[in-house]
C-alpha positions in Angstrom: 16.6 24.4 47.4 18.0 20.9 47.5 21.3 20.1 46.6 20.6 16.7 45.1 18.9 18.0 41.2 19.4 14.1 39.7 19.0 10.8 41.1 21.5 9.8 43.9 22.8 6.4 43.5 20.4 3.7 46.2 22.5 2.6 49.3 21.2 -0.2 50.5 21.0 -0.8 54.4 20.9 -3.5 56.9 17.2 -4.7 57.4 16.3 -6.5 60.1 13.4 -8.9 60.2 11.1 -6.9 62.8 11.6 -3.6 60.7 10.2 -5.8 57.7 7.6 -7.0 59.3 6.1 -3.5 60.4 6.7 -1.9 56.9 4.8 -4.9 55.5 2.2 -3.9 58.5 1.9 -0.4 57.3 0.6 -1.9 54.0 -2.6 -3.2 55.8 -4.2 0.6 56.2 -5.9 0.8 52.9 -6.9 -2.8 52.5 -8.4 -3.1 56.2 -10.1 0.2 56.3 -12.0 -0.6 52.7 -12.4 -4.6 53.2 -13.3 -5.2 57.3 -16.4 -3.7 56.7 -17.8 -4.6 53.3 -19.9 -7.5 54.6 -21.7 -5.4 56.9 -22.3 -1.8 54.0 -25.9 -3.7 52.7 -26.8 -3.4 57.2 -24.9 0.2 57.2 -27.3 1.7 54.4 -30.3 0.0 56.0 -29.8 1.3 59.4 -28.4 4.6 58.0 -32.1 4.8 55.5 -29.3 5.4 53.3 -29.6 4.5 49.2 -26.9 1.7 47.8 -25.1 5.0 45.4 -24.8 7.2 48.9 -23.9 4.5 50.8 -21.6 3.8 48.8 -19.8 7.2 49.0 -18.3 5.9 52.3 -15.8 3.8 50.0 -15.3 6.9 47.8 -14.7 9.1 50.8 -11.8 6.9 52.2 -10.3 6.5 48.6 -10.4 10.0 48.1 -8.7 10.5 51.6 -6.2 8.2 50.8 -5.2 9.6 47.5 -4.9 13.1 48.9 -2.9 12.3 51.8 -0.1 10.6 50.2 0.0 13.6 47.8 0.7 15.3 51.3 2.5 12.8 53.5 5.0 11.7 50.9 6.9 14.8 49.9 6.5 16.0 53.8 8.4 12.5 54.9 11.3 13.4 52.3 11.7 16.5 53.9 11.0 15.4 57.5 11.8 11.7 57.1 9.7 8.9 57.5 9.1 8.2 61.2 7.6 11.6 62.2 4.8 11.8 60.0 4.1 8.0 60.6 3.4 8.2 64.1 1.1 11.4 63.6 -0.9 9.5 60.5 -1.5 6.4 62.6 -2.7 8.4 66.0 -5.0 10.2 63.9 -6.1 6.9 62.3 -7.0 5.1 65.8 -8.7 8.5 66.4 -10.8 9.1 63.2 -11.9 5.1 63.1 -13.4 5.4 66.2 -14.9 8.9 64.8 -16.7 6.5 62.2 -17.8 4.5 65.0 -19.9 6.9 66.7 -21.1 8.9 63.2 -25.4 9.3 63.9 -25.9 10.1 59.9 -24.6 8.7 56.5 -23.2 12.4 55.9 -21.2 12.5 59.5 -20.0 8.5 58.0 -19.1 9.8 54.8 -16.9 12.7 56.4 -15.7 10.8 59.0 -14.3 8.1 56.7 -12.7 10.9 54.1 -10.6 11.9 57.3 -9.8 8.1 58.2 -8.2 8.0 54.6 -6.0 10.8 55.1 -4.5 9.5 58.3 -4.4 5.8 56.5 -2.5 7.0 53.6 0.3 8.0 55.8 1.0 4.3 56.4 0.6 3.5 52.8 3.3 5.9 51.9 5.9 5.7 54.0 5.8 1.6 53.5 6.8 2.3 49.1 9.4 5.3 50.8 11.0 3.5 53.3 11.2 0.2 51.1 12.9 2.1 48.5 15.7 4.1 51.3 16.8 0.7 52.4 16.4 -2.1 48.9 17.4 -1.8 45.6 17.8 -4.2 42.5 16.3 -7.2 43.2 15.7 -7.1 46.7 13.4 -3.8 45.9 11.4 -5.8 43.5 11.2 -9.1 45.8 10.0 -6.1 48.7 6.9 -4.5 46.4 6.0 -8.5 45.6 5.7 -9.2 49.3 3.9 -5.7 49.9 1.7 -7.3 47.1 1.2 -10.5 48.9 1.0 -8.5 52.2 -2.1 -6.6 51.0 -3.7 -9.8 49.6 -3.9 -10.9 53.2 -5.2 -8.3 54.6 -7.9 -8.4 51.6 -8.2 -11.9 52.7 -8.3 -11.2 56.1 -10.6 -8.0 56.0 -13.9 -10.0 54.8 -13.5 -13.1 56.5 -12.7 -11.1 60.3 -16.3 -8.8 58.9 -18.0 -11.4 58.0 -17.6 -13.1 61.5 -17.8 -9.4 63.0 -21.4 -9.2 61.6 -22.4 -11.9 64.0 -21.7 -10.8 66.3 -21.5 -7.2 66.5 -22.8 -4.1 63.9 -20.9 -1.9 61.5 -20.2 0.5 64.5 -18.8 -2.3 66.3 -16.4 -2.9 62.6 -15.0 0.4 62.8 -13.8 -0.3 66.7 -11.7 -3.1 66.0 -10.6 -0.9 62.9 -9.7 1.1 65.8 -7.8 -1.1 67.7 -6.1 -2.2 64.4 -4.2 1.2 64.6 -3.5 1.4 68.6 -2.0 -1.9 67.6 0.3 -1.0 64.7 0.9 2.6 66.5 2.8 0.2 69.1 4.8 -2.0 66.9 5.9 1.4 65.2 7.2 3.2 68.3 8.6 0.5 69.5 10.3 -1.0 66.0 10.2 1.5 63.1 13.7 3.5 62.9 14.2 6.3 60.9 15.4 5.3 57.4 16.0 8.3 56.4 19.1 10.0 57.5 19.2 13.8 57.7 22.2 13.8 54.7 19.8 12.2 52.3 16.7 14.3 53.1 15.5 17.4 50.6 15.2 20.7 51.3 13.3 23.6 50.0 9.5 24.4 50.3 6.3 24.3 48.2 7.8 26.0 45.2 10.7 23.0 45.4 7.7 20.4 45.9 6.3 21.2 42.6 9.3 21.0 41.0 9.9 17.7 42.1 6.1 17.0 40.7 7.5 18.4 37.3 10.4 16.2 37.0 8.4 13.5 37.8 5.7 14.1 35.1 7.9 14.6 32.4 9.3 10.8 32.4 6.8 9.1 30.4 7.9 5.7 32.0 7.0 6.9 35.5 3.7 8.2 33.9 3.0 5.3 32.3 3.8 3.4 35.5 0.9 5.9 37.3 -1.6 5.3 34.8 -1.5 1.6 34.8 -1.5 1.2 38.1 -4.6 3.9 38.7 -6.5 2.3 35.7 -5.7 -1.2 37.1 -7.2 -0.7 40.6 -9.9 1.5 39.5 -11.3 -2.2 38.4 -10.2 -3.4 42.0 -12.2 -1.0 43.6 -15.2 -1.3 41.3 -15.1 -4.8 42.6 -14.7 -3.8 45.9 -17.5 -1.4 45.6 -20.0 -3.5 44.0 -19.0 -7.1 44.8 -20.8 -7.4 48.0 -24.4 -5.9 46.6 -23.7 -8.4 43.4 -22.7 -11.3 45.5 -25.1 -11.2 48.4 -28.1 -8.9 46.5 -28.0 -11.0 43.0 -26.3 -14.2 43.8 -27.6 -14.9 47.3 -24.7 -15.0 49.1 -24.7 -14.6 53.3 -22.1 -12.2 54.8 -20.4 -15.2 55.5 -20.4 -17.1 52.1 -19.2 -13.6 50.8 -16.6 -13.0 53.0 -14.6 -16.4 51.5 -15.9 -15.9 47.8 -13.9 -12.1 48.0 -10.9 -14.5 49.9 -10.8 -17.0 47.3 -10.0 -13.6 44.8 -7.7 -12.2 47.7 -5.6 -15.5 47.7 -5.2 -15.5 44.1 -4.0 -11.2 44.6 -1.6 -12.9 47.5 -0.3 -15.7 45.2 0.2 -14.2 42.0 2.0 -10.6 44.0 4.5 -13.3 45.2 5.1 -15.2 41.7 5.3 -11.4 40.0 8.0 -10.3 42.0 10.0 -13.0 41.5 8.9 -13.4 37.9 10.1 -9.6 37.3 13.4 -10.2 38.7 14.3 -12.6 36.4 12.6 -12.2 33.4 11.6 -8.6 32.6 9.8 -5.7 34.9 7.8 -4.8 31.5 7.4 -8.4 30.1 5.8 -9.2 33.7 3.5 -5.6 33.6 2.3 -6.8 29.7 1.1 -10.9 31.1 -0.9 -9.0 33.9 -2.7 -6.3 31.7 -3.7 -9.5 29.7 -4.7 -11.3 32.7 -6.9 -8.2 33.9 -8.3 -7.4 30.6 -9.6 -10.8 30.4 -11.4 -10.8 33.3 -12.8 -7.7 33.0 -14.3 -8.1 29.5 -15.6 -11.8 31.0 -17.1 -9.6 34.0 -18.8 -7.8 31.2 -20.1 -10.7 29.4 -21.5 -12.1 32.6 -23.8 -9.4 33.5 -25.4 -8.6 29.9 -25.6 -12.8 29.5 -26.6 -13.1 33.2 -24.0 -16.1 33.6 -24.3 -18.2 36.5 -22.5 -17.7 40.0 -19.3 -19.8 38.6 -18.7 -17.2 35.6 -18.7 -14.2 38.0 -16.1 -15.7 40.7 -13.7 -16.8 37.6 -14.0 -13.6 36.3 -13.0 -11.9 39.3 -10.5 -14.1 40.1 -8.8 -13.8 36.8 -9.0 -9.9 37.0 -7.5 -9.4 40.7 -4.7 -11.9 40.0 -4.0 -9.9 37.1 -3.9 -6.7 38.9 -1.7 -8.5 41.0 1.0 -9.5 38.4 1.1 -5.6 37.6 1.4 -4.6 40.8 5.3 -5.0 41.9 6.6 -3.8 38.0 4.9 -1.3 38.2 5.8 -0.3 41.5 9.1 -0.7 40.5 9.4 1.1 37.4 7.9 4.0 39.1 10.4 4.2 42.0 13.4 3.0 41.1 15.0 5.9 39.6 13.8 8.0 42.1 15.7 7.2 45.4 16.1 11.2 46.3 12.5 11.9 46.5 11.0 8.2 46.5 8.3 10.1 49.1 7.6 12.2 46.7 7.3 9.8 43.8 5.2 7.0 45.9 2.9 9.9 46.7 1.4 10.7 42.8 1.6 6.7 42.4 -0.4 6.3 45.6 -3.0 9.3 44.5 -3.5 7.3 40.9 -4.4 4.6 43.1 -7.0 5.6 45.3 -8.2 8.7 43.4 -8.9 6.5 39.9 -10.8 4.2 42.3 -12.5 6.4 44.3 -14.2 7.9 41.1 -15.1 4.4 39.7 -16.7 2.9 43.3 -19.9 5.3 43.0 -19.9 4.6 39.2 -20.7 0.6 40.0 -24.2 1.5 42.0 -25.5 3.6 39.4 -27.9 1.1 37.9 -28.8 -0.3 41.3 -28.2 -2.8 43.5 -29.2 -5.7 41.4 -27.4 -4.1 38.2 -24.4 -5.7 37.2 -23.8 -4.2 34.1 -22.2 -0.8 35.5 -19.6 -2.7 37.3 -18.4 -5.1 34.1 -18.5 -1.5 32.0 -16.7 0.3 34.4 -14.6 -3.0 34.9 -13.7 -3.2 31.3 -13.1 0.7 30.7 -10.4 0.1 33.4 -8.9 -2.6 32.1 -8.7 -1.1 28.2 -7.6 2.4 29.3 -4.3 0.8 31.6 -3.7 -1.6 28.4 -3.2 1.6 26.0 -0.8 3.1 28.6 1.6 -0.1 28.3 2.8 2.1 25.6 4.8 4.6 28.0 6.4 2.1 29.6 8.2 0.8 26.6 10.5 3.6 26.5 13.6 4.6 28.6 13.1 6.6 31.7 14.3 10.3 32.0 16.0 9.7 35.2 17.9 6.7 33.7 18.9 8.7 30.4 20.5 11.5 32.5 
């Protein structure tokens, strides 16, 4: 067993700007492996004599990966600390992308990309842990705001590098530089990424203690709260992400190309409105901020809805979106916060079930968007608006006072 039962009091350390910038890079695994190769999945499910609902399992897959691997990573890098299972999760990331590379069949894809997800969450993970061993108070919330911003750019990035991929190269040629993406943040990591978790400060015990650190998490309805929001809030991110490109391109007419900067034009309003909602949390209120952004997304959502049973013109549709990702945005770093903050002992542990909300809520709505087709918008503004209504009833939970904080 541990011999740390409550909270231990945050102790900040000296951060340096190249260990900033490589726990910012560690944020890029999720939005990289989903966005790169969106403007190629209509080519990947014709050359694959896949259907648009199968092929679109490839996004579920990787969600699904990533939500179960932080369930594992996180409590395994509070025991271990951070920098062992890093390096493993990001070998096996430059491995399993250029798995996906080589897959013959949209099964061997699918597998292949469920496996990519469990090495990618690793990253994902140990960015939230690490961030909370070495910031607290305002600099913590200022950190998730710039993680935020961080994977706004790589959303921004993602598309626009496909996009100019698919001219010159096919989806197998995507996953290679997805590939190279990891040999490249494997380096930075050896060289850069100290452990920032000393062996005083880590928790013992085994799988009996992990689940008891589950169940103290669970029963603080502000950290739930926290959860839900934020896996209700990008279950509508991935919907978009899942059904943008056949909407866009299939409905709208869009190129690869002309997509690629229509999903940036949302990214930079994810980037800009990550960086305002940090800031905007630090000194105004964490759950103030968290209430403007579930109005923000709700709005978008319900005018994604509106669009596709009025079949609004292309203007409605990139407004909607907008307004929807920029309120996911302002949700994000309170959120974050409120989740982590009393939780500096097992902050692994605890970014872990706020990481599996994540990518598990989103990996069960992305197959729910291609149900009606691919020239069926009206699944994606349902399962849009569901989202968005669902994470604004859970605002409730976060109203109260934290466990952790009462003790």
């Amino acid at each position: 067993m541990t011999a740390v039962e409550t909270p231990i009091p945050a102790r900040e350390q000296a951060v340096g700007r190249p260990l900033a910038i490589v726990l910012g890079l560690l944020t890029i695994f999720g939005p990289i492996s989903m966005d790169l190769y969106l403007p190629v999945l209509p080519a990947l499910t014709a050359e694959l004599q896949s259907t648009t609902s199968v092929a679109q399992l490839t996004i579920t897959a990787c969600l699904l990966g990533l939500a179960i691997g932080q369930v594992v990573a996180g409590p395994l890098s509070d025991r271990l600390g951070r920098r062992t299972p890093l390096l493993i999760g990001v070998v096996a990331y430059t491995l399993t992308s250029a798995l996906c590379a080589v897959s013959p069949t949209i099964e061997t894809l699918i597998i292949a990309r469920f496996v990519q997800g469990l090495a990618g969450a690793v990253g994902i993970v140990i960015a939230q842990a690490a961030g909370r061993d070495v910031y607290s108070g305002g600099k913590l919330l200022r950190y998730y705001g710039r993680l935020t911003v961080l994977g706004g750019l790589a959303a921004i990035i993602g598309p626009v590098i496909g996009g100019q991929l698919a001219r010159v190269t096919d989806w197998r040629g995507v996953f290679l530089f997805l590939s190279a993406v990891g040999v490249a943040v494997l380096v930075a990591s050896l060289v850069i990424f100290k452990e920032t978790l000393p062996a005083n400060r880590r928790v013992t015990g085994g799988f009996s203690h992990t689940l008891k650190d589950f169940r103290r998490l669970l029963a603080d309805r502000v950290f739930v709260g926290a959860v839900l929001i934020t896996g209700f809030t990008y279950s509508a991110i991935f919907a978009y992400l899942s059904g943008a490109t056949y909407i866009l391109q299939g409905m709208y007419g869009l190129s690869p190309q002309g997509y690629s900067f229509a999903f940036g034009l949302n990214s930079l309003g994810f980037m800009v409105f990550g960086f305002i909602s940090g800031g905007l949390s630090e000194r105004w209120s964490e759950r103030g901020t968290l209430t403007v952004g579930l109005i923000m997304t709700a709005a978008g959502a319900l005018g994604l809805l509106a669009t596709a049973l009025l079949h609004l013109p292309l203007m409605a549709i990139v407004l909607s979106l907008f307004t929807m990702v920029s309120g996911v945005a302002v949700t994000s770093p309170p959120a974050t916060s409120l989740a982590l903050k009393d939780y500096p002992d097992i902050a692994g542990t605890a970014s872990s079930l706020l990481g599996l909300a994540r990518y598990a809520f989103g990996g069960v709505a992305a197959p729910l968007v291609g149900i009606g087709g691919a020239n069926d918008a009206v699944p994606f503004g349902i399962v849009a608006a569901a989202s968005a209504a669902a994470a604004v009833l859970c605002l409730a939970l976060v109203k109260g006072q934290s466990t952790a904080r009462a003790e």
